[in-house]
N, C-alpha and C positions, 0 to 999 in steps of 0.2 A: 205530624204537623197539625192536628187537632186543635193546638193554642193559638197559634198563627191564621188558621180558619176563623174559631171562635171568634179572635179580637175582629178581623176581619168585617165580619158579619154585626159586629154592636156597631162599628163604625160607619158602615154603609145604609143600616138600617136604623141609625140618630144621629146622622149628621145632616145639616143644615134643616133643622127643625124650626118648626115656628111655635106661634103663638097657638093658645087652648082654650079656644073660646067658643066651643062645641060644635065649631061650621057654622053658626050665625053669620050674617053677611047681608049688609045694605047694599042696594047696587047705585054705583055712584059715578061720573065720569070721570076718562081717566086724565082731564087736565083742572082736577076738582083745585090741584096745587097751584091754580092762578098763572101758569105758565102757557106760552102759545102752542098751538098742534103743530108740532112739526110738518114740515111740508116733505113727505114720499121722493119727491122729484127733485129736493135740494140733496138726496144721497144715492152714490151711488155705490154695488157690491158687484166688486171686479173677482171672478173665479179664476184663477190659476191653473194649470193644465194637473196640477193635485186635486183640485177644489177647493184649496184653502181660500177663504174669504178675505178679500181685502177692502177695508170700507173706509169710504173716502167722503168726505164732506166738508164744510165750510166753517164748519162747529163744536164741539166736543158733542155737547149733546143732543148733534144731526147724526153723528158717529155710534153714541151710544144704542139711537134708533137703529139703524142699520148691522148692528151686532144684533140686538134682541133677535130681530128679524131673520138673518144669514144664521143663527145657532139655531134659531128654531125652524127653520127650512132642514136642517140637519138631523134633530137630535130633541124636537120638540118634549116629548115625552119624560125623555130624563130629565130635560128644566123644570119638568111641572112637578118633579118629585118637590125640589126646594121649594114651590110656591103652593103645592098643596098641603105641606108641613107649615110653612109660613101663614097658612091660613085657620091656623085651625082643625084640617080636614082629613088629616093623616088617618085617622080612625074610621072616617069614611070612607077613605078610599080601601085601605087596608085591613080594614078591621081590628081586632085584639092588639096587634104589635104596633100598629098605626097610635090609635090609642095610648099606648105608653107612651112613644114619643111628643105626643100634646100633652098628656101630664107632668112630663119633665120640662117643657116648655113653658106653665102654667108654672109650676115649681120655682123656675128662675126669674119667673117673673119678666121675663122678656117686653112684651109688649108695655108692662108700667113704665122700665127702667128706659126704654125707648121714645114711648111717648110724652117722658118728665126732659129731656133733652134733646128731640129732635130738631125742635127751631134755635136752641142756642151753639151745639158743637159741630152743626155739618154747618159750610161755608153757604151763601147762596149760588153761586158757580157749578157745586158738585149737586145740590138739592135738584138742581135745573137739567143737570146732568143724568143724576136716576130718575126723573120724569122723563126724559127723553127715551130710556131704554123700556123703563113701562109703557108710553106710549106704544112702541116698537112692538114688545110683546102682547098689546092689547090688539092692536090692530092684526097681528097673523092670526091671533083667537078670532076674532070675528069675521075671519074671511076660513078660516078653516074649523069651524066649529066641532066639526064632527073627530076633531081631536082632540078637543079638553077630556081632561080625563075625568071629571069629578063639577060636577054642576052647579056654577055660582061661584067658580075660584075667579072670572076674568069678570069684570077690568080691573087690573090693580093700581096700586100707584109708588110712588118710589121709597116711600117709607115700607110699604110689603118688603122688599128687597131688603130690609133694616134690619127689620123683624128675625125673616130667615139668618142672615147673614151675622147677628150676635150670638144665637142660637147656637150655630154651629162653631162660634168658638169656643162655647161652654163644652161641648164636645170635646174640641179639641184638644182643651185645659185637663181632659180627663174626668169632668165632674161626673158623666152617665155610671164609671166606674165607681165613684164612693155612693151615687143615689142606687146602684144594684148591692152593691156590698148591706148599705145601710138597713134597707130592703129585707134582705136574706138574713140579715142579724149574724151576719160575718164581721162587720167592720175592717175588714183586708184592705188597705190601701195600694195593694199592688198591681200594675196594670202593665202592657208591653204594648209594641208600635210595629210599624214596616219604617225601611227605609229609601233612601234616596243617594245619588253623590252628586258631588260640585266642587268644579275646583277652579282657581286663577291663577296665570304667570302673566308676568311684563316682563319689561326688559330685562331683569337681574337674571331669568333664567330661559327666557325665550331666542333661539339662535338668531333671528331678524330681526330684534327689537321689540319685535309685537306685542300687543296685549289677547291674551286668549281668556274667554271664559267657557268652561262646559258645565251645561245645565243638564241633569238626568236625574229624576225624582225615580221613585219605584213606587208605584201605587196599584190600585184595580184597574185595568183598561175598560172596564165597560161597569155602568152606573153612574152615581153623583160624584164620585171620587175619581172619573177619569178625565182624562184632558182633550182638551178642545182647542186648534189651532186657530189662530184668527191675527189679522193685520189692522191695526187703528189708526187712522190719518185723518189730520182736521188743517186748517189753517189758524187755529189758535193753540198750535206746536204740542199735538198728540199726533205721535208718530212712531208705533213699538209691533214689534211680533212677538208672538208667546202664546203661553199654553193658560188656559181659564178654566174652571170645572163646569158642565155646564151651567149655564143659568146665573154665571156671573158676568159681570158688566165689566169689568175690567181686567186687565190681563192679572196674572197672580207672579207669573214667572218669566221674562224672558228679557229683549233687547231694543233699545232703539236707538238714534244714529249717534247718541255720545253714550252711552251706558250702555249695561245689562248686570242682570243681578239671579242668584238661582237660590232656593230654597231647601233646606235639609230638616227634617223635624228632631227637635233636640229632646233630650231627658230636664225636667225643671220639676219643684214640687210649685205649682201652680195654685192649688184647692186644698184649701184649712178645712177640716171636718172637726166638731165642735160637740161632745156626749154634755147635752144639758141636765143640770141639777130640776129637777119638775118637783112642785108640791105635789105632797105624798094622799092629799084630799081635792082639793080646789082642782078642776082641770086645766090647761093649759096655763097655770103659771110657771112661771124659771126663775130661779135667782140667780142677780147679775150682783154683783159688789155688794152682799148684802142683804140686797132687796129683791122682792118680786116683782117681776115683769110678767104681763100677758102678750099671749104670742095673737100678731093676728091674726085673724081665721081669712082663708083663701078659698071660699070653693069655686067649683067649678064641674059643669055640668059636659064631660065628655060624651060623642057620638061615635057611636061604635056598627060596622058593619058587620051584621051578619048573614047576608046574603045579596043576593041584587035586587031583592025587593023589599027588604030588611035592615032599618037601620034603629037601633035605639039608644036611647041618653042614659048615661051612667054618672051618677053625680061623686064626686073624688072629692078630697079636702086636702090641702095642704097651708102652711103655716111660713108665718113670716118672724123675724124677731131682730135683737140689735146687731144679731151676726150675720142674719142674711136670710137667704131659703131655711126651712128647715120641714123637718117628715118627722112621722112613728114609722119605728125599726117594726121588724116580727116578733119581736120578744115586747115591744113595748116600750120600748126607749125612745127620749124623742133626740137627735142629732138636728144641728145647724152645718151647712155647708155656706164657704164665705169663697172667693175669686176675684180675678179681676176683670174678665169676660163680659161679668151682666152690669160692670160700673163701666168701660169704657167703650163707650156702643160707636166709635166712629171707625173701626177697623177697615170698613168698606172705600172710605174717603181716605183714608193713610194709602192703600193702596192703589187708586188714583192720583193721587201727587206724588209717587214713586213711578208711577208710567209716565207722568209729564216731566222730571227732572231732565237735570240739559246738564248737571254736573255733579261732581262729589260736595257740596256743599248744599245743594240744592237735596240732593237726594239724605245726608246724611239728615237735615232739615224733616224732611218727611217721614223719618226713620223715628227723628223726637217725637212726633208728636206719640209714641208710645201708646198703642193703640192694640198692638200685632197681641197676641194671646202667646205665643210660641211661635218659634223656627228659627234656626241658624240662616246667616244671610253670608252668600259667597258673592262678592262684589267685583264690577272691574268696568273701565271706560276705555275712550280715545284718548286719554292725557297719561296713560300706562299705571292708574292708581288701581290697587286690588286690596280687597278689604275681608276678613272674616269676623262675622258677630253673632255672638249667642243669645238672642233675642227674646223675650218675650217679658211678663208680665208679673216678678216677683216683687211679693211684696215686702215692706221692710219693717225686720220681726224682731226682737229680740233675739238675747241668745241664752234665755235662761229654760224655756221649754222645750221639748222636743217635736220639732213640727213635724217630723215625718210620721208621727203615730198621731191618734186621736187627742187633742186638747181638750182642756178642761172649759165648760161653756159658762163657768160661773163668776167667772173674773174678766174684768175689759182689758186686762193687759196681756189677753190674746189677741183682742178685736185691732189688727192693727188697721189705716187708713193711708197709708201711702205708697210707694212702688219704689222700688231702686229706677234712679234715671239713665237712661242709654248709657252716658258715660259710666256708670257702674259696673256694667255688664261686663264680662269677656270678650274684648277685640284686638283684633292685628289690623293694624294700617301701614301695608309698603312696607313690610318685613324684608331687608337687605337681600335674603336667597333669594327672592322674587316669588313664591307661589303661597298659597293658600289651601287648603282645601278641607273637607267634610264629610264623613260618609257614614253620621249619626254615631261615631266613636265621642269619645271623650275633647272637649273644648280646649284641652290641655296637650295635644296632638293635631294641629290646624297647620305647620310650616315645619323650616327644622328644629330640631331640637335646640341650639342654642339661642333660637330668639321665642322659644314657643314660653306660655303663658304659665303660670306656677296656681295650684288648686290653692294653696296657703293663701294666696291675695284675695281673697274671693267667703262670704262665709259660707259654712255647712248648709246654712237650710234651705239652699240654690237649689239643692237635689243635684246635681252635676253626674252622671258617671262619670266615673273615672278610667276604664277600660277603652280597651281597642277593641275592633272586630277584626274579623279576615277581611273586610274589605280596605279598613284602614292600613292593616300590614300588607295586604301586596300593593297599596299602591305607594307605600315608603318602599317597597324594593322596585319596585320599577321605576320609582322617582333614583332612587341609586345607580339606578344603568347610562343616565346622562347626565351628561356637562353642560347639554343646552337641551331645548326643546321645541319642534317643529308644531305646527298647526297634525300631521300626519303622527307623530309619537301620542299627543293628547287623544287623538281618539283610538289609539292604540291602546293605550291603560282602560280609558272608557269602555272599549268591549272587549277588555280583560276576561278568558275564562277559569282562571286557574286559580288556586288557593295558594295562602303563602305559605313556604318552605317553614315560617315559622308565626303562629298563636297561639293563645290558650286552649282555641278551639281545638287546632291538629295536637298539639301539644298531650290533650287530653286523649288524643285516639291513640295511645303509645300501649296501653294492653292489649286493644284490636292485634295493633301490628306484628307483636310478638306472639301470635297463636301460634302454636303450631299446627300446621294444615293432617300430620296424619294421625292426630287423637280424635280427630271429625270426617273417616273417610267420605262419608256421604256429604260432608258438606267441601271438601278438601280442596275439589276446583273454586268451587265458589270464594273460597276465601283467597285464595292462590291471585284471583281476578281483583279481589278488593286491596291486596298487601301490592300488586304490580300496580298498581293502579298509576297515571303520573299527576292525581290530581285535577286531569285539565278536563273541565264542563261541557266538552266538544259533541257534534252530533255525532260524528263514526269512535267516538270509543266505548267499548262494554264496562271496564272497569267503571265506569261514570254511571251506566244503567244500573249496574249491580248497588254500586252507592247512592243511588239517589231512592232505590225500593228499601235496601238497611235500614237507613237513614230516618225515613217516612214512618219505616215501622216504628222505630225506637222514638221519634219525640211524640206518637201518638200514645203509645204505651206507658212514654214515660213522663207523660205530661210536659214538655221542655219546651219552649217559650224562643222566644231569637234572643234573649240573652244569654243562652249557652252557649250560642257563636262568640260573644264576647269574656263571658267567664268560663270556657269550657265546658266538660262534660264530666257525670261520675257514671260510668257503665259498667256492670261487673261482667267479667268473662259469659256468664249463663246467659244473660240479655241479649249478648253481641250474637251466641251462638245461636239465640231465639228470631232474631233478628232475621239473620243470613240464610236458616230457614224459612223463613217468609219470602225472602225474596227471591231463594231458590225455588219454590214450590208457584211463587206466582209465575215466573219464568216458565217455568215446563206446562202450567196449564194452560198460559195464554200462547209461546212462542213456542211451546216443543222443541225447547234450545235454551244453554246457556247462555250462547253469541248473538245475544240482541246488545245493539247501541243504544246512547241515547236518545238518536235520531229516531229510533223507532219508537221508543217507549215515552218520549215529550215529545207534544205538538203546540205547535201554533195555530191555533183554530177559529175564523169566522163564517159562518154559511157552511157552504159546502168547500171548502178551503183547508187542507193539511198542512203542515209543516212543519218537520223535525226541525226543531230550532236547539238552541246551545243555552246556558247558563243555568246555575246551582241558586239557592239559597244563598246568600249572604259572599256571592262574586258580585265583583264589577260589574260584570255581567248577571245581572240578579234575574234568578226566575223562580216564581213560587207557582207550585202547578198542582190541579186536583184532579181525583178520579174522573173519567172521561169514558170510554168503550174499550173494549174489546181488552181490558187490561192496560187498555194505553190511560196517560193523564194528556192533560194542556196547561198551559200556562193560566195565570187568571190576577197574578200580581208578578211585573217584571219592569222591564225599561218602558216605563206608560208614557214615558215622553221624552228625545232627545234634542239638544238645538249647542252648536257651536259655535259661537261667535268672535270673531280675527277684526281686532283693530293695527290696520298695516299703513304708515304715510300718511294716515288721516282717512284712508278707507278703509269701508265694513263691510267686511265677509260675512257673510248668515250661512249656516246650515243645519235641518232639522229632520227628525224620522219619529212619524207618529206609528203605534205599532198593527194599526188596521187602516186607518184611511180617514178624511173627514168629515163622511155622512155616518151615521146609524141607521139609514134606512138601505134594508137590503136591494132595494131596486136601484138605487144610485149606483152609478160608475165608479165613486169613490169608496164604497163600502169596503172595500177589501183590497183598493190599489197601491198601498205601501204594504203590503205584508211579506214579498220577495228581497224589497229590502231591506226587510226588519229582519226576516230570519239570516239575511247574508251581512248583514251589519253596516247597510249602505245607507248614508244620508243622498237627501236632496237638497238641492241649490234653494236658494229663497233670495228675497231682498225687497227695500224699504224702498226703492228705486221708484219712482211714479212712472216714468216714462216706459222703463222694462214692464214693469207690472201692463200696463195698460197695452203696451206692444203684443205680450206674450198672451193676452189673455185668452181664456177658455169662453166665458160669456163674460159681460156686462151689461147688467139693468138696474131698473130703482128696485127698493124692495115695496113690491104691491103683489096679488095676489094675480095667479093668468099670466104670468111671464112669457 
């Protein structure tokens, strides 16, 4: 699993980066935005017997205050990752690797392209909106000082949050992959992801009429890429539950009293990379149609930590031109990288107006304004509409080059300037069978087959896979086992642990299967345990232990990426049988036994907390899990977040299971209070309700300091 670590690890450690502007820093108040100080005592944050926060106020952005504040009571630490990246400071806090991420920040030019458009694309409403949530977070920094983690990040203001938050959809677009490629003088544009699922019925397939949605991402449970539960209510009609990363202001995923909507990250080619023609004397010219251009020069004076009483400046240069960012390769080449991430910086505000919508018009509205960088969107309301769309940010290319390889940087009739519009994109709206769904397969597999979507309608340089995974084939066979579908069947698929009967992936394990077990007496059980096997993810079975040590062994070795789950595998006999020694020999040294489960050998782990929990790679039930003690692993990317939403008569059913609890700080109550029902696959009840909430509650006060 070494690739799936790998990607892992560039994502968690460049995403939501900021601006590189070497830790300089005026200090300035944080209502410099002309806006009033929220008044503490006009909000208040209602704790539920989870701890999940519910913030109630008069305002949106009295609400936004009382989120910064209730996440940072929680989980300070990990918000300040985003806003010490957002400030420039990643280098100082982190040193060397910190540092890269400000140079790729400085690279995209984040803070110009932000600061050329702040005052014209965000509304005044939402501007007033992120001042509220700054305020929020300025004010726990100054009553909690001795938690900033890096000297000079606080007070911010709402454009910080901007900053961050464009950053990381350059991330997300994939660009850190062609700036390391470019880098290394590979030029590879190939890159891989984790996934997620989500799916919708209405009436056409639900037995009671209902609209169901289920939301379940698969991400890291712990850092900037994990979720955050929280409840937002105002009386200027924000009113939604869901899951936020920390240090965002607004929900990313979830429901409120006519909607909800879940997120699955799709395959797109998002990032044009650009080998420019350079004069072979003169520095930094390129020829664009002809003529020479000079690129402009970008330095920038990086601050790099190298110990706690050591920090120094490193001056870096990078370049700008008519295609966008651009760098010198290791060999000497200069590349332009182009996107659509550092042009459309209101990402932030698209998804605030998808938490306020009140219908499918309203929400499909918020959807236009074309903003999102990437993600499939699984749709569904009170009025039984359900929707799948394959979202994000392509731009509209010709079809005379090849855009999946490196273009040529010397012609404008690569340079394109515009996007395909929502309506272009890949969607089902209210497909006759009634459901939808998503599980980072192919866009061309969303419902059934006779109403699903044809790749031919669509052009090539979408990037689209076009495959399935194991998660997408068993949940077409479990969607086959009913004629209708209850609130109780839906979360049945959802912590699905079993593989399908039939993919490319199992498909490929057909050499495995045909071993014969007595040409490998010494391995003969072992294999005898992996050909019985019935597949299914469960803590009490061994077959599953035995395949999940295989398995580890071979995509480390074999370098294999989570696209093997979708195009299979090529393993020769010799591998498998290299393999299955590995995972017999790790067996006898850690358990002095074949007959370990997987209960034993995967845990669920926070603090001092165990737990054999259930699910494979690329199940329903997804769990990615890494070495740990004693020969055991833990999980560390799984179900990072679930919530199931029942629109029944015009009421809304909520229910949700976050896979630790919703503090990060170990002294909380909540630190580790959903984890029995994570590993047993139990949600808990929620709801939008003012009256329950406030009945039920665990505390209520403002958010100030001394509670």
């Amino acid at each position: 699993m070494r690739i799936i670590l790998a990607v892992l690890s560039i994502l968690m450690t460049t995403s939501f980066i900021g601006m590189a502007d070497g830790g300089k820093r005026k200090d300035r108040p944080s209502t410099r935005s002309g806006f009033a100080k929220v008044d503490a005592d006009a909000v208040q944050i209602v704790r539920d017997a989870w701890g999940v926060p519910h913030i109630f106020a008069k305002h949106d952005h009295e609400v936004a205050y009382g989120l910064a504040w209730a996440n940072a009571e929680d989980d300070f630490a990990t918000m300040q990752e985003l806003l010490i990246a957002g400030q420039g400071m990643a280098g100082r806090h982190t040193g060397k690797d910190g540092a890269k991420r400000d140079y790729m920040a400085h690279l995209f030019d984040v803070r110009g392209q932000v600061d050329a458009q702040f005052d014209t694309v965000f509304s005044e409403d939402f501007k007033r909106y992120i001042d509220g949530y700054a305020q929020g977070l300025n004010a726990f920094a100054h009553a909690n000082p001795d938690e900033v983690l890096v000297h000079g990040l606080f007070p911010i203001e709402g454009k910080d949050l901007v900053y961050s938050n464009v950053f990381a959809a350059c991330i997300v677009s994939g660009a850190h992959n062609d700036v390391a490629a470019i880098l290394k003088g590979q030029h590879d544009r190939s890159g891989t992801w984790m996934g997620s699922n989500a799916m919708a019925a209405n009436a056409g397939l639900t037995e009671d009429g209902s609209t169901i949605l289920m939301i379940n991402p698969h991400q890291p449970m712990e850092g900037p890429f994990s979720w955050y539960e929280a409840h937002l209510c105002s009386e200027d009609g924000l009113n939604i539950l869901g899951g936020l990363f920390p240090g965002g202001p607004a929900i990313f995923l979830g429901t409120n009293e006519n909607l909800g909507w879940a997120h699955t990250v799709n395959k797109l080619d998002l990032v044009d990379v650009y080998r420019l023609e350079t004069h072979h004397r003169r520095k930094r010219l390129y020829k664009l149609d002809g003529e020479w251009h000079r690129m402009k020069i970008r330095p920038v004076l990086l601050k790099v930590k190298l110990s706690e009483l050591l920090t120094v400046p490193v001056p870096k240069i990078t370049y700008w031109t008519e295609h966008g960012a651009a760098l010198r390769s290791k060999d000497g080449e200069f590349f332009a990288i182009r996107m659509g991430a550092n042009q459309r910086v209101n990402t932030i505000e698209q998804m605030y107006r998808m938490n306020k919508a009140s219908n499918f018009d309203e929400f499909y509205s918020a959807l236009s304004m074309d903003t999102y960088p990437r993600y499939n969107v699984i749709y569904a309301d009170k009025e039984g509409n359900i929707m799948y769309l394959n979202n994000g940010l392509i731009p509209v290319r010709d079809d005379v080059h090849d855009w999946s390889g490196v273009l040529p940087g010397n012609t404008s009739a690569t340079i394109w300037n515009s996007f395909h519009t929502i309506q272009e994109r890949p969607q089902l709206i209210n497909p006759t069978c009634g459901y939808v769904f998503n599980t980072n397969n192919t866009p061309f597999n969303a419902t059934c087959k006779a109403e699903n979507l044809r790749a031919t309608d669509f052009p090539a340089y979408y990037g689209f896979d076009t495959g399935d995974n194991n998660r997408s084939s068993r949940m077409m066979e479990l969607l086959e086992e009913y004629d209708r579908l209850t609130l109780e069947d839906v979360k049945r698929i959802k912590f699905d642990c079993q593989y399908p009967d039939s993919s490319a992936f199992m498909a490929s394990m057909d050499n495995f299967m045909k071993l014969d077990p007595d040409r490998f007496p010494d391995l003969a059980e072992s294999i005898v345990k992996m050909q019985n096997w019935d597949r299914r993810a469960t803590c009490d079975s061994e077959g599953a232990g035995m395949f999940i040590l295989t398995y580890k062994y071979l995509f480390d070795k074999l370098e294999m990426g989570v696209h093997s789950f979708m195009d299979g595998m090529d393993v020769p006999e010799e591998s498998y049988i290299e393999a299955i020694g590995y995972a017999r020999g790790h067996l006898m040294e850690y358990f002095h036994t074949l007959d370990v489960t997987l209960g034993e050998l995967q845990l669920h782990v926070r603090g001092d907390k165990e737990y054999g929990v259930n699910g494979f790679p690329d199940a329903l039930a997804a769990n990615y899990s890494m070495p740990y003690t004693n020969g055991r692993f833990k999980s560390f990317v799984a179900d990072s977040y679930v919530q199931f939403a029942q629109w029944k008569d015009g009421k809304l059913t909520l229910e949700s299971l976050h896979p630790y609890g919703s503090s990060n700080r170990e002294g909380s109550p909540h630190f580790s209070d959903q984890m029995e029902l994570y590993v047993e696959q139990r949600t808990k009840p929620m709801t939008l309700n003012r009256e329950e909430i406030f009945r039920d509650a665990e505390r209520i006060y403002h958010p100030r300091q001394k509670q």
